[in-house]
N, C-alpha and C positions, 0 to 999 in steps of 0.2 A: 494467634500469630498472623494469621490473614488479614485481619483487622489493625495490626499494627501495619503488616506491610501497605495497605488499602491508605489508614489515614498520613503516613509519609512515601507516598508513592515517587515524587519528586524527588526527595535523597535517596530513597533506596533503588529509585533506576539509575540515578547518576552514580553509584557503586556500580555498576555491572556495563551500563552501556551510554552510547552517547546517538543522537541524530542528527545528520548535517545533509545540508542541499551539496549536493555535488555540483558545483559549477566549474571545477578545475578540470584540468584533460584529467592529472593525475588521479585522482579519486571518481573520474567517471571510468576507468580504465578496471577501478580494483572491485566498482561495480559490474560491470562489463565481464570480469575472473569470475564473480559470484554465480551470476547468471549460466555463465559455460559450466561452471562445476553441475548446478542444481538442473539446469533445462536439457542438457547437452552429455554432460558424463553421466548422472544418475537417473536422470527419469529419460532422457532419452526422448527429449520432445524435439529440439533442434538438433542439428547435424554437429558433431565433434570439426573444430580445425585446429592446425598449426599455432594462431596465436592464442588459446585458451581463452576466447573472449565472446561471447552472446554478442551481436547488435543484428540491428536490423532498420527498415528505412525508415521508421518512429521515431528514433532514436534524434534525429535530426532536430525536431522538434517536441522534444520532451522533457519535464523538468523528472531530475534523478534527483532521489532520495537515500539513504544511505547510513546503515543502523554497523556502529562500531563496537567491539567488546572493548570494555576498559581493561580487561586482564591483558591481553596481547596487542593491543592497540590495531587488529584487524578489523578490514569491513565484513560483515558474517550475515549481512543481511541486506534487502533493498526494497524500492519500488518506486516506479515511474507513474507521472500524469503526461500524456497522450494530448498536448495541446491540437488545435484544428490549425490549419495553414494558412500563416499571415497573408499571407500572398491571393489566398483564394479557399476562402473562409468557409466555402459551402462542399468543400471537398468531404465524402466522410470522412468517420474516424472509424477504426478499426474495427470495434462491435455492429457500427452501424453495416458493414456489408455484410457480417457472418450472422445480423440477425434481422434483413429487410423484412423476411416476410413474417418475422415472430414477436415483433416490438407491438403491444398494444397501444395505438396511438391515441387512444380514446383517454388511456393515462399520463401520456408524455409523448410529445414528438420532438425528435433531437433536431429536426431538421428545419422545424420553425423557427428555433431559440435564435437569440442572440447569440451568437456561434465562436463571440470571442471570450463568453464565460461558461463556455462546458469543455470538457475535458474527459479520458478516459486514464479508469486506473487501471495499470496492468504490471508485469515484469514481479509481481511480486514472490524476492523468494529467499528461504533463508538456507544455510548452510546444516548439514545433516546433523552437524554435531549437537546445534544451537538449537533444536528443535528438541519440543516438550519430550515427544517418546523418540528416540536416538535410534536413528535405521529406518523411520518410519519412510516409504517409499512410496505414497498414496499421494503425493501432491507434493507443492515445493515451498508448502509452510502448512505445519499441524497445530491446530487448534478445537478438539474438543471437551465432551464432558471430563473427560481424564486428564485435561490439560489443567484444570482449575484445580488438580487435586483429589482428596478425600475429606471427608468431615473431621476425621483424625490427622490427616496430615494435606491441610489446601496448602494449594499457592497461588502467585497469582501471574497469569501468561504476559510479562514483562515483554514479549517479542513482538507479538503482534499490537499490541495496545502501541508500545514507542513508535512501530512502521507506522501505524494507524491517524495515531495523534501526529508525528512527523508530515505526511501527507495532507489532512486537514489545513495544517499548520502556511506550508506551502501552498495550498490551494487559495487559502486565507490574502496571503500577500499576492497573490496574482489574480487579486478580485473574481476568481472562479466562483461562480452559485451553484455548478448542479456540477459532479463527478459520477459517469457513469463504468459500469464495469460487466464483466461475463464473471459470474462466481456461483459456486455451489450453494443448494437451499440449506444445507447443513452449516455452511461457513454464512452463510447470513445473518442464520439463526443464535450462532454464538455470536457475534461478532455486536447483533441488535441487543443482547441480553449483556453484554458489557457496556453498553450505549451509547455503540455505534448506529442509527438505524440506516439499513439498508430496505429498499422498496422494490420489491418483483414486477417489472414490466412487461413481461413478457415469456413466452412459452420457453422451456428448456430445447437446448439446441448440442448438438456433437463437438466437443470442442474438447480434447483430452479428458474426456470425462463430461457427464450431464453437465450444463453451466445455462444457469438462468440470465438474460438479460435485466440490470437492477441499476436504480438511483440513490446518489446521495445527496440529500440537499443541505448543502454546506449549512443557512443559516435555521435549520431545523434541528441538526447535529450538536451547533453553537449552545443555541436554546435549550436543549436539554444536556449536556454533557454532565456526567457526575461531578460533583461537586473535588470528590478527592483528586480528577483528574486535571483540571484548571488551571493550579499549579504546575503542572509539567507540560500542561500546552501551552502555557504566557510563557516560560522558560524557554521552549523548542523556540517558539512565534519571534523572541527576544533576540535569539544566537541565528537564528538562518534571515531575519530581518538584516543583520548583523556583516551574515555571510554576500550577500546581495549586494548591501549599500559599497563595501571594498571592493568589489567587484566593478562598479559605478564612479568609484572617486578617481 
């Protein structure tokens, strides 16, 4: 069954769910709901307010990602790339201040690059329901050994792979080469073993939980992505290509 759902990974996510760049007020809005629910009402990492909506001054300059369930036509899930500032290019970005002095530069300095193709991934979160073990309250997307299943009964984690490959996808069209992020060694570790590879730069830091400073290198990612998942990255790559150009005309 796992292997059925592995070699039509592409139809069998478009039964469940869909990816779109949120470029409208409207759907950055019902991103914005998602984030207050998971950061705000349940883990209690930001402050609750009046309009039931997460932002912050990122937000500005951020491209929003945005994972819908096809049963309810809800947004249930998200994630943001953290562009740097048009305006003034060499301003950090977010990880770089909460990790000056833990970044091994000896492996990457964000601060040399060409600063209009890196970016930071963050805001990542899904809705409790939507998430592999239901209740789980450890973080605001679950992804472990028990999320892939059993030997008798796999699945396969349709939530994070769509956030994952969605974001790529978008990185892809805004000529991004490096996306960096604060993420647990644990969320690494699956995340590399589905093949995504993520790279540890850096010593673990206080940050809602241990969080390593790590790299993605987009065209290292490209190069190795499995095979069964190619089709549903050309497909996202196709529809948010898509979403952008009307945007433009």
């Amino acid at each position: 069954m796992f292997l059925l759902e592995v070699g039509n990974l592409k139809e069998n996510f478009a039964k469940y769910f869909s990816v779109e760049a949120a470029i409208d007020d409207a759907l950055r809005h019902e991103v914005y709901r998602v984030r207050h629910e998971v950061y705000c009402e349940e883990l209690g990492y930001e402050h609750t307010n009046s309009l039931h909506e997460e932002t912050d001054q990122y937000d500005a300059r951020a491209l929003q990602i945005a994972l819908r369930a096809q049963s309810s036509g809800r947004i249930v899930g998200c994630v943001r790339l953290v562009q740097t500032e048009p305006a003034a290019t060499d301003l950090p970005l977010p990880f770089e201040v909460l990790c000056a002095e833990h970044i091994n530069r000896s492996i990457i300095d964000p601060s040399t690059m060409d600063r209009r193709h890196i970016v930071e991934i963050s805001r990542l979160a899904v809705l409790s329901d939507y998430r592999k073990r239901k209740g789980d309250g450890s973080g605001p997307i679950a992804i472990s050994d028990e999320d892939m299943g059993t030997r008798d009964q796999p699945r396969f984690p349709y939530i994070p792979v769509g956030l994952y490959l969605g974001l790529l996808a978008v990185a892809e069209l805004h000529g991004v080469t490096h996306l960096f992020t604060l993420t647990e060694a644990r969320l690494a570790r699956h995340l590399s073993a589905l093949g995504f590879r993520i790279h540890l730069i850096g010593q673990a830091v206080e940050h809602r939980g241990k969080r390593v400073p790590s790299v993605i290198y987009l065209d290292e990612v490209m190069e190795h992505l499995p095979p069964f998942m190619r089709p549903l990255y050309d497909q996202m790559r196709t529809d948010m290509a898509r979403q952008y150009q009307m945007t433009t005309a």
